[in-house]
Biotite code that builds the C-alpha atoms (Angstrom):
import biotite.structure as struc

atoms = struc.array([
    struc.Atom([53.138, 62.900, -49.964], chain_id="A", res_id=1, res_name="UNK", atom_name="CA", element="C"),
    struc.Atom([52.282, 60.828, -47.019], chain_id="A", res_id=2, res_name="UNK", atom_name="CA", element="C"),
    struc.Atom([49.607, 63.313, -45.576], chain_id="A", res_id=3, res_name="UNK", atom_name="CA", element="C"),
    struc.Atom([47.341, 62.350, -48.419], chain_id="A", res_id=4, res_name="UNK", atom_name="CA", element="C"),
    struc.Atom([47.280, 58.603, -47.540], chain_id="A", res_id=5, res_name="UNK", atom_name="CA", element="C"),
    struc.Atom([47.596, 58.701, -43.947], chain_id="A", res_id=6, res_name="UNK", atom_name="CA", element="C"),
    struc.Atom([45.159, 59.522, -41.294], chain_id="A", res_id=7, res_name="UNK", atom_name="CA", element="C"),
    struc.Atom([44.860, 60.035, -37.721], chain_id="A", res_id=8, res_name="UNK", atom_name="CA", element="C"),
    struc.Atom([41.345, 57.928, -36.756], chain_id="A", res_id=9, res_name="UNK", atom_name="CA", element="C"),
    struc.Atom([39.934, 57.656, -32.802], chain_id="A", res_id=10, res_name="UNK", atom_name="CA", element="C"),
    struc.Atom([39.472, 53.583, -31.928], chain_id="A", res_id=11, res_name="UNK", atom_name="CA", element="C"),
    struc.Atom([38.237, 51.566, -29.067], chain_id="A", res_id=12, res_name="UNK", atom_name="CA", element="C"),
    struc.Atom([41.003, 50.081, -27.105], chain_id="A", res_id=13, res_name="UNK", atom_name="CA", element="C"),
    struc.Atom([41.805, 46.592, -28.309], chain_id="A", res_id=14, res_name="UNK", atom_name="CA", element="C"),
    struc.Atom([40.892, 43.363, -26.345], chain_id="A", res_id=15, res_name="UNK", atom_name="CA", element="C"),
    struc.Atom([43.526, 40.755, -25.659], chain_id="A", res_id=16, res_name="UNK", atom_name="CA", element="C"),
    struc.Atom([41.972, 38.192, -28.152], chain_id="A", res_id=17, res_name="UNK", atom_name="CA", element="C"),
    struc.Atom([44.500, 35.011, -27.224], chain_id="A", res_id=18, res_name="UNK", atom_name="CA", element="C"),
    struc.Atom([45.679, 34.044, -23.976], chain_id="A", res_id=19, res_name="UNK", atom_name="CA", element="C"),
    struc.Atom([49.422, 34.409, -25.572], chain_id="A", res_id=20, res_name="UNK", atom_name="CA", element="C"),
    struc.Atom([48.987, 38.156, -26.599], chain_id="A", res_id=21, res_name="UNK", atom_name="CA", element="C"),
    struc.Atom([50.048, 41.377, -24.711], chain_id="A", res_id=22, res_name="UNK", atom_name="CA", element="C"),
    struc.Atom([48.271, 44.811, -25.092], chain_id="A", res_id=23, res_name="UNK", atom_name="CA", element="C"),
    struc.Atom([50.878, 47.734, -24.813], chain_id="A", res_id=24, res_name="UNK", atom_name="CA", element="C"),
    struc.Atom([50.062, 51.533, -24.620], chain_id="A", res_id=25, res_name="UNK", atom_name="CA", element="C"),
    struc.Atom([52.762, 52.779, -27.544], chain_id="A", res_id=26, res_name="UNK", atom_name="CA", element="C"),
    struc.Atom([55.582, 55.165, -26.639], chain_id="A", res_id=27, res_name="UNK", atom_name="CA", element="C"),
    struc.Atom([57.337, 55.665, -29.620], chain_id="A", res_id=28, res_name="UNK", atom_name="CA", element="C"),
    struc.Atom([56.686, 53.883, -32.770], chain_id="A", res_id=29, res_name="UNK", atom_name="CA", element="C"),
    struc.Atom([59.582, 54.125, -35.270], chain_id="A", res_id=30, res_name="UNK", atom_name="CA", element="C"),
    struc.Atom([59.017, 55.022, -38.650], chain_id="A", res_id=31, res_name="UNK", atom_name="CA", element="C"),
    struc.Atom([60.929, 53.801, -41.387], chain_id="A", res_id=32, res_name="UNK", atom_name="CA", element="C"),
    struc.Atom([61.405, 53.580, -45.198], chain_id="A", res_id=33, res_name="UNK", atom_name="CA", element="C"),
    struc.Atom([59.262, 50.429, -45.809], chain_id="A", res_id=34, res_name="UNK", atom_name="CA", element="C"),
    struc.Atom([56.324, 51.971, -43.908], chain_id="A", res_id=35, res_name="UNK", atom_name="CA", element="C"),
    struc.Atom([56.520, 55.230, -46.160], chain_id="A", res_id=36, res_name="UNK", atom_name="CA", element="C"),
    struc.Atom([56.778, 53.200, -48.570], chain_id="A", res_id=37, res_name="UNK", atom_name="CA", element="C"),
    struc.Atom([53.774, 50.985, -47.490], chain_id="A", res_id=38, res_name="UNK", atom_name="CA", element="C"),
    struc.Atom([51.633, 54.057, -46.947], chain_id="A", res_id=39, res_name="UNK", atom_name="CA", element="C"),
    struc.Atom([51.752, 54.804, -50.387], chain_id="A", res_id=40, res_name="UNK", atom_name="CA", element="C"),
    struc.Atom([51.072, 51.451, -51.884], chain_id="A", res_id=41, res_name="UNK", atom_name="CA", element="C"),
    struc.Atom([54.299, 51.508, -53.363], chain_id="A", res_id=42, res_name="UNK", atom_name="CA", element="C"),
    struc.Atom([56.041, 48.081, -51.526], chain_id="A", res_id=43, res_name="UNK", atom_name="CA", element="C"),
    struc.Atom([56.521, 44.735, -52.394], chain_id="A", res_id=44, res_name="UNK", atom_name="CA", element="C"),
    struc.Atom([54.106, 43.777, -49.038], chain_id="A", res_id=45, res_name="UNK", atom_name="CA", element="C"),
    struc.Atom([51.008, 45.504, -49.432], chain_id="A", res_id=46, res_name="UNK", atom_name="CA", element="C"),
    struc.Atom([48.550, 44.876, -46.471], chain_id="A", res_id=47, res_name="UNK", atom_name="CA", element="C"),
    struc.Atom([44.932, 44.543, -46.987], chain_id="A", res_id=48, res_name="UNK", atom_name="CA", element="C"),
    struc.Atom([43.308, 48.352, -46.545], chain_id="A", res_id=49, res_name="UNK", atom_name="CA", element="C"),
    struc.Atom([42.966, 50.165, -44.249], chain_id="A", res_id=50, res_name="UNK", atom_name="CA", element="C"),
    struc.Atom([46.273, 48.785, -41.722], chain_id="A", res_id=51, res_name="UNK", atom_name="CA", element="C"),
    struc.Atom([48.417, 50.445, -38.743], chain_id="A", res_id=52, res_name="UNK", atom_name="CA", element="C"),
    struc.Atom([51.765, 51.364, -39.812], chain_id="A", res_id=53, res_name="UNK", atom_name="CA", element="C"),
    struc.Atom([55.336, 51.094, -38.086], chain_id="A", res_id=54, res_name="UNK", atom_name="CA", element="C"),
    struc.Atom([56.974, 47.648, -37.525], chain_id="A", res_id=55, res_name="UNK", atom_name="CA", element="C"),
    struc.Atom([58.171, 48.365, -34.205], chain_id="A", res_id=56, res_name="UNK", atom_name="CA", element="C"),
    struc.Atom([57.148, 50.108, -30.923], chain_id="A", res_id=57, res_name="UNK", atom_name="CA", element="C"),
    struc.Atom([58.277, 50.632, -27.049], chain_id="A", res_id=58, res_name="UNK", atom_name="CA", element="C"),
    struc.Atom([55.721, 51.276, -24.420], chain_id="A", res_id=59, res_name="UNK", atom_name="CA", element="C"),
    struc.Atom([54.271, 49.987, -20.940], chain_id="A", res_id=60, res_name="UNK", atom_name="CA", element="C"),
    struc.Atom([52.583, 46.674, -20.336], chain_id="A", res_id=61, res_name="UNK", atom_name="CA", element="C"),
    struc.Atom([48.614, 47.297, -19.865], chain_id="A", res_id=62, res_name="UNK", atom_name="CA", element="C"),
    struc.Atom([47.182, 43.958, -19.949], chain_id="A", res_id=63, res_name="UNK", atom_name="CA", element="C"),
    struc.Atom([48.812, 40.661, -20.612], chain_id="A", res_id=64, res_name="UNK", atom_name="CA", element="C"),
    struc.Atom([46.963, 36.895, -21.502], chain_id="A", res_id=65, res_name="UNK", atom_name="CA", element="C"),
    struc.Atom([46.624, 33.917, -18.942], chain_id="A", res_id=66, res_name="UNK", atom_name="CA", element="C"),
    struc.Atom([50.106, 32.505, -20.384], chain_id="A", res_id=67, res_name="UNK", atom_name="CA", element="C"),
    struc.Atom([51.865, 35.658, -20.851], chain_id="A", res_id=68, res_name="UNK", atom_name="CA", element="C"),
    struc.Atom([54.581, 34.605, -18.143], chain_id="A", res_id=69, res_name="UNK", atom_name="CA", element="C"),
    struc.Atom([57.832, 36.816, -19.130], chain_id="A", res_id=70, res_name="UNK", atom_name="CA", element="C"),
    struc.Atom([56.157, 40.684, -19.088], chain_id="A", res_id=71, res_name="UNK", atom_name="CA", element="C"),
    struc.Atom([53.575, 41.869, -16.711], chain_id="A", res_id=72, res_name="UNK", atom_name="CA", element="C"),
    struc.Atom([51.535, 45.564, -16.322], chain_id="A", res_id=73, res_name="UNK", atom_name="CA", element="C"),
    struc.Atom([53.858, 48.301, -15.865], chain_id="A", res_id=74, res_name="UNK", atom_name="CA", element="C"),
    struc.Atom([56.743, 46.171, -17.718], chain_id="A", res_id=75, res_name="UNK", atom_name="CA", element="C"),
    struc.Atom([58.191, 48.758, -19.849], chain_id="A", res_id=76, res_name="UNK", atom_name="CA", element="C"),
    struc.Atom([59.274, 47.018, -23.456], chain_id="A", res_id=77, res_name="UNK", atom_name="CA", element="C"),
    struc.Atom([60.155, 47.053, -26.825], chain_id="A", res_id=78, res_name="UNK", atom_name="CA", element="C"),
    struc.Atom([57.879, 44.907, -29.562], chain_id="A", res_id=79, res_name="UNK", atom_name="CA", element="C"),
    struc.Atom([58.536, 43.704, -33.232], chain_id="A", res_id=80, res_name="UNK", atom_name="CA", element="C"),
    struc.Atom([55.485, 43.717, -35.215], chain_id="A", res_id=81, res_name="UNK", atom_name="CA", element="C"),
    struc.Atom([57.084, 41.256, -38.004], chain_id="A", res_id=82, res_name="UNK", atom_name="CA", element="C"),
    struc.Atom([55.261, 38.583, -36.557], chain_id="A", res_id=83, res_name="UNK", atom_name="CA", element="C"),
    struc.Atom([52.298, 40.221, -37.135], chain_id="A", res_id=84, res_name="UNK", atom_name="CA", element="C"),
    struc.Atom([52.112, 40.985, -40.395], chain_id="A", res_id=85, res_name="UNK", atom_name="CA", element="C"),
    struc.Atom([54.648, 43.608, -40.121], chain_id="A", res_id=86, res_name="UNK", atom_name="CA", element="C"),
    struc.Atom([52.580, 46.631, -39.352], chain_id="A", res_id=87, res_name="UNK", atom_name="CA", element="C"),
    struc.Atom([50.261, 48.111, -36.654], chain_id="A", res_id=88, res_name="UNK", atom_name="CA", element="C"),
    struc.Atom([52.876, 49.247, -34.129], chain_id="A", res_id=89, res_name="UNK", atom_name="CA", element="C"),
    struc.Atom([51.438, 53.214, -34.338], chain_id="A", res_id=90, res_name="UNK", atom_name="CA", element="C"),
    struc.Atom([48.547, 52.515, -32.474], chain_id="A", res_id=91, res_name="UNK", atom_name="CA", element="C"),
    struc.Atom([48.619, 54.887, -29.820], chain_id="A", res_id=92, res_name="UNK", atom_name="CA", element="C"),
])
């Protein structure tokens, strides 16, 4: 079962590392097959240990970098974490 490879774990709030990145507080994080799937070790991607789950997210603009033009704070949006690696969408 997904309780025994899951956990719920209290973290710093993330820095906006790149002047292209966005940080968003998360809404709603969809979960999905693959990410059941990826909690258990049991998909064809397996991200290095331990990872955020949940490819996508909604949720208001906090902080955005110097040449984030199209979203600003208070935006409210939806984000694809395929990009990314494909994960780390539940961070909230």
């Amino acid at each position: 079962p997904l309780s025994s490879c899951l956990s719920l774990d209290r973290v710093d709030a993330p820095l906006i590392a790149t002047a292209n990145q966005v940080l968003i507080k998360v809404a709603y994080a969809g979960v999905q097959y693959p990410d059941a799937l990826q909690a258990q070790g049991l998909y064809q991607v397996r991200p290095p240990l331990p990872y955020i789950p949940a490819m996508d997210c909604t949720g208001t603009v906090m902080r955005v970098g110097a040449r984030v033009s199209n979203v600003k704070p208070g935006d409210r949006v939806f984000a694809s974490m395929l990009e990314h690696g494909g994960t780390g969408a539940m961070t909230e």
